[in-house]
C-alpha positions, 0 to 999 in steps of 0.5 A, a space after each residue: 535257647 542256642 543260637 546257631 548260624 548256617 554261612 552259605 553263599 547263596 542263602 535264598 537258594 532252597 538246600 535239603 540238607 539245611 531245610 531238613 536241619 532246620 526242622 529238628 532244630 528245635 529237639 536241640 533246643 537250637 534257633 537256626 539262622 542262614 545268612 551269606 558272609 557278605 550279609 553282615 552290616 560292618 558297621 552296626 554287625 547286623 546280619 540281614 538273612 533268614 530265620 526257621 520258624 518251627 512253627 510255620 516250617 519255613 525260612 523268614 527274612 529277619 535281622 538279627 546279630 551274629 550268632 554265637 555258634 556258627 556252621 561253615 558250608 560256603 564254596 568258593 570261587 575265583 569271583 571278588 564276592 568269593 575273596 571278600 567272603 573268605 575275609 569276612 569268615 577269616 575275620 568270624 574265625 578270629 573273634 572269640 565269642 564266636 565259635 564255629 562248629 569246624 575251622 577248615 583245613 588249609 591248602 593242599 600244600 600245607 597239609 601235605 607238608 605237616 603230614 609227612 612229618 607224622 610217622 602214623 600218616 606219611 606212608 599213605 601220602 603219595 610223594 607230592 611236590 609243590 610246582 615252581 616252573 616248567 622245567 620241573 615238571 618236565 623232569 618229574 614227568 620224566 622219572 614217573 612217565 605220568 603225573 597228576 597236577 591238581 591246584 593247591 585250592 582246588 576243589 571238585 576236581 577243578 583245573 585237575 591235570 594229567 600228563 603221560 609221556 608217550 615216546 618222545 610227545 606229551 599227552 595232556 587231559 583234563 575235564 571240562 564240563 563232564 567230559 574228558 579233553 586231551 592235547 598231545 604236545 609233540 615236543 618239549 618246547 611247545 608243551 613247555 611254552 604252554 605250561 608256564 602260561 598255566 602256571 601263571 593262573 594259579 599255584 599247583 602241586 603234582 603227584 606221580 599217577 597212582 594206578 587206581 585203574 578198575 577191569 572197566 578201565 575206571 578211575 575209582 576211590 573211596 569216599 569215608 565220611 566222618 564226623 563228631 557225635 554229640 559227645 564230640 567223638 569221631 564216627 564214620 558216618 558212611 562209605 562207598 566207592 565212587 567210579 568216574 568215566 572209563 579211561 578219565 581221571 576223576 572220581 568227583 561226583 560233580 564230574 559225573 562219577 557213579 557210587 557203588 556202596 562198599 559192601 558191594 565193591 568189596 564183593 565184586 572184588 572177592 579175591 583182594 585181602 580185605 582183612 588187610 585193607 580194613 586194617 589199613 583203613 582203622 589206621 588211617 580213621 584212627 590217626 588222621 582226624 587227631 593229626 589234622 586237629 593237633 596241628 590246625 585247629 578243631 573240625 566237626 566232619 571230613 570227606 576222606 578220600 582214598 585210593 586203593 591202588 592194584 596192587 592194594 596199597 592205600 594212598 589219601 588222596 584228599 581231605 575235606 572239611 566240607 564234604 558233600 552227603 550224596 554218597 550217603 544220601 544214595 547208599 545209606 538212606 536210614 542214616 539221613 536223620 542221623 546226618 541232619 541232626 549231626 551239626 545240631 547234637 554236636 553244637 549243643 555239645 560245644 555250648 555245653 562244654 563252653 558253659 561248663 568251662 565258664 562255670 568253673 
């Protein structure tokens, strides 16, 4: 048998997605185990958390050592629980009996800085700048007369800001709560007062808008989703479209975005170069995941997503090793099964070739 850990931060919550694992876990021949990073006894490395038992179909509280193969699904926050969680898995990552089925992608900033070195991948980078003070801001906001600040650890569309110079004030949006709240700054001063103090809460990177505007006025992307097989090949599970509200900035769903399968996009939208849109999105599905394990480490699944802008270029917007499954769950439901089982075929993948390599 095959030992293989579930990391979440709220292991006693009930999750679909780790409750429908759990059920085909044993077609793998795999014990599942679910635990949060804080659980694990530092001193004895004994882990208090949850054990499925196929048998009686549900979750117990055991304890038991750190499982040899373990599966990253924790979302952190700005809370001291989040940071020393963070350590407790950069400490996982570093031990090698232990091997997890993806190691993550680091910051924005850093990934940007890679990837533009890579001549199959820059082109579809939107030109990003790391902030260092307001004034710099303001001189970008100047040349591109709308630009995006995002965090360089932000996820779910967090602390996500737009600003369009409108004649001589500035306009500010972002969104809090589903909603999409905006402050117009009517001088530079007052604006420039006003962003160092956001600058002092966290490190940000800014890109020019790209107008990815539908006739709704909707901002809009597509979200691919890929992940390693049971031979460990890269394979796209899904894609679709998601849409956020009309004139926001968003197209997360945890911001209330809608999804419209692809095929269906791709047919309201009869009269763009779909040809040449595919083409542009094999290239980007060939080379990106090669690039990101070359130049960090190894991953199991990414969430891809891309703009198409009105004048049908493609930009990556974002890259993320923990993505979510709702774009499948609602516009691919016959995949499901395939989706549950991934994480389990591609474990037994790694212990097979790991005791392949021992045996050699």
């Amino acid at each position: 048998m095959t030992n293989l850990g579930i990391l979440t931060m709220t292991p006693s919550e009930s999750h679909l997605y780790f409750n429908e694992m759990a059920k085909k876990a044993q077609n793998y021949n795999i014990v599942l185990y679910l635990f949060s990073p804080l659980s694990i006894d530092p001193s004895t490395l004994m882990i208090k958390g949850y054990q499925f038992d196929s048998l009686e179909n549900k979750w117990n509280e055991k304890n038991f050592p750190i499982p040899k193969y373990l599966y990253d699904r924790c979302f952190y926050g700005e809370d001291r629980k989040s940071t020393e969680a963070q350590a407790v898995v950069s400490w996982l990552k570093s031990q090698p009996n232990i091997n997890f089925l993806g190691y993550g992608l680091p910051n924005k900033w850093r990934l940007y800085e890679e990837l533009k070195k890579e001549p199959t991948i820059s082109p579809y980078l939107p030109l990003t700048k790391k902030v260092a003070n307001a004034e710099q801001v303001l001189a970008e906001l100047n040349m591109h007369k709308e630009i995006i600040l995002k965090p360089i650890n932000g996820a779910h569309g967090f602390a996500v800001y737009s600003f369009k110079k409108i004649g001589k004030s500035i306009n500010v949006r972002t969104t809090k709560k589903n909603r999409v709240i905006e402050k117009l700054f009517e001088s530079n001063d007052s604006f420039d007062t006003w962003l160092e103090t956001l600058l002092t809460k966290q490190i940000f990177i800014m890109q020019p808008r790209i107008n990815n505007l539908n006739k709704m006025k909707e901002p809009f992307d597509l979200r691919i989703l890929i992940q390693k097989d049971e031979e460990g090949k890269w394979k796209e599970i899904g894609r679709a479209i998601r849409c956020g509200e009309k004139n926001g900035i968003l197209t997360n769903l945890s911001a209330g975005a809608n999804i419209i399968p692809f095929h269906k996009w791709k047919e309201m939208n009869s009269k763009l170069n779909h040809s040449y849109i595919e083409q542009e999105l094999n290239d980007i599905l060939k080379h990106l995941p090669t690039k990101l394990e070359e130049k960090f480490h190894p991953l199991f699944e990414l969430g891809i997503d891309i703009i198409i802008a009105n004048d049908q270029s493609l930009w990556i917007l974002d890259m993320n090793s923990k993505p979510g499954r709702k774009i499948i769950q609602l516009t691919e439901p016959n995949t499901l099964d395939t989706l549950y089982s991934a994480p389990l075929a591609y474990c037994s993948f790694l212990h097979s070739q790991i005791n392949h390599a021992i045996s050699n």
